[in-house]
C-alpha positions in Angstrom: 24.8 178.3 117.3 25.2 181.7 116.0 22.9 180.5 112.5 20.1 180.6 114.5 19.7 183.9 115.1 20.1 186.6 117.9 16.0 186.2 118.7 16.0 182.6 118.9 19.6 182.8 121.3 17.5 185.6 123.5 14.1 183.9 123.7 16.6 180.4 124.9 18.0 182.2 127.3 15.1 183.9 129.0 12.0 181.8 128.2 9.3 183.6 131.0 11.0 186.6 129.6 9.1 185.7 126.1 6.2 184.4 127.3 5.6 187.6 129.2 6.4 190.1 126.5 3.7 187.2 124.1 1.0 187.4 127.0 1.0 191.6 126.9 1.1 191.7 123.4 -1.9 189.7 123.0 -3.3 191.7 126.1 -2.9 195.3 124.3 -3.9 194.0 121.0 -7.0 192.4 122.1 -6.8 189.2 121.3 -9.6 187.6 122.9 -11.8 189.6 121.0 -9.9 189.5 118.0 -10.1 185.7 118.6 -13.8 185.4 118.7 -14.2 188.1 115.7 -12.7 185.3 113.7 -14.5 182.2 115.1 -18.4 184.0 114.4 -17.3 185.2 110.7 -15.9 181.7 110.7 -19.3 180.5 111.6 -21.3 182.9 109.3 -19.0 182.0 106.2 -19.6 178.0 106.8 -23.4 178.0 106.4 -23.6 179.7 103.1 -20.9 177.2 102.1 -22.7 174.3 103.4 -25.8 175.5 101.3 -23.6 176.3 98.0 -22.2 173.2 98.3 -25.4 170.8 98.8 -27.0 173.1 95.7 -24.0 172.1 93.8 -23.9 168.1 95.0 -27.9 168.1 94.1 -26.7 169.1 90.4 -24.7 165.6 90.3 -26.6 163.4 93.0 -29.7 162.3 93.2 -32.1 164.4 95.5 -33.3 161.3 97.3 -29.9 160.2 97.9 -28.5 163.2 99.4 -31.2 164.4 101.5 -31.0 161.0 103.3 -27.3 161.4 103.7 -27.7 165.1 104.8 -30.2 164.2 107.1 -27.8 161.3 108.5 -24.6 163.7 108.6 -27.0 166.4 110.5 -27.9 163.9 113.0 -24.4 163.6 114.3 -24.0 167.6 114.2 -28.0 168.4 116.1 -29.3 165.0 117.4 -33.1 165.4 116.8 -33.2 168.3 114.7 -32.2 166.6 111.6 -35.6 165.7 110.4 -36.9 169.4 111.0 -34.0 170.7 109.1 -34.7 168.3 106.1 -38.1 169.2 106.3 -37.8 172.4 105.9 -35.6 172.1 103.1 -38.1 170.1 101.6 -40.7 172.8 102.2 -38.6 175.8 101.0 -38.3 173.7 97.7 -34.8 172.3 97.8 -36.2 168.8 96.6 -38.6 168.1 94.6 -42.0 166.0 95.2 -40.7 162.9 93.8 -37.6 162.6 96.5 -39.8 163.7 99.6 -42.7 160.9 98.5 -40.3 158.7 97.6 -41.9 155.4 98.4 -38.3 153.5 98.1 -36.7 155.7 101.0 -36.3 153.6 103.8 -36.7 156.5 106.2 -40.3 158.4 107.5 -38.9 162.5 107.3 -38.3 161.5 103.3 -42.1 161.3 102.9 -42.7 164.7 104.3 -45.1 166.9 101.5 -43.4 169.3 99.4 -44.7 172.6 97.8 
């Protein structure tokens, strides 16, 4: 087994060895914070996403269309926040007056007034 490496031969033969020297490295460079550094610029990156992304779907699908399936995917995400959300979106000018009076939209927070 020598192709495997002097490391790997080590780290076989003294496995709580390993895990000890991993657990103190992640001790002394912080990784907890370093960890949660990553998961709230993770979280601020995904929301602008999210928004460039339904700007560019409205480009190639109609409004009506996607706000209902927005406001369907955002129910599974916030349960009972999803018509407040579309609402707004509606009021900040996202849609335009034809997709929020939309008589043929089978759901009520479509017919919410637009500016």
């Amino acid at each position: 087994m020598h192709f495997l490496g002097r490391q790997f031969t080590q780290v076989r033969q003294h496995p709580w060895a390993f895990v000890v020297r991993t657990l103190k490295g992640f001790r002394a460079n912080q990784g907890l914070l370093l960890a949660g550094a990553v998961a709230y610029y993770a979280l601020l990156s995904i929301v602008p996403m999210l928004i460039l992304t339904v700007i560019a779907l409205s480009h190639f699908v109609e409004q009506a269309a996607l706000l209902q399936t927005l406001g369907r995917y955002l129910e599974w995400l916030v349960p009972g926040q999803s018509k407040a959300i579309v609402a707004a979106m509606c009021l900040a000018g996202y849609c335009s007056a034809a997709c929020c009076f939309s008589a043929r939209s089978p759901s009520p927070y479509w017919r919410m007034p637009c500016q």
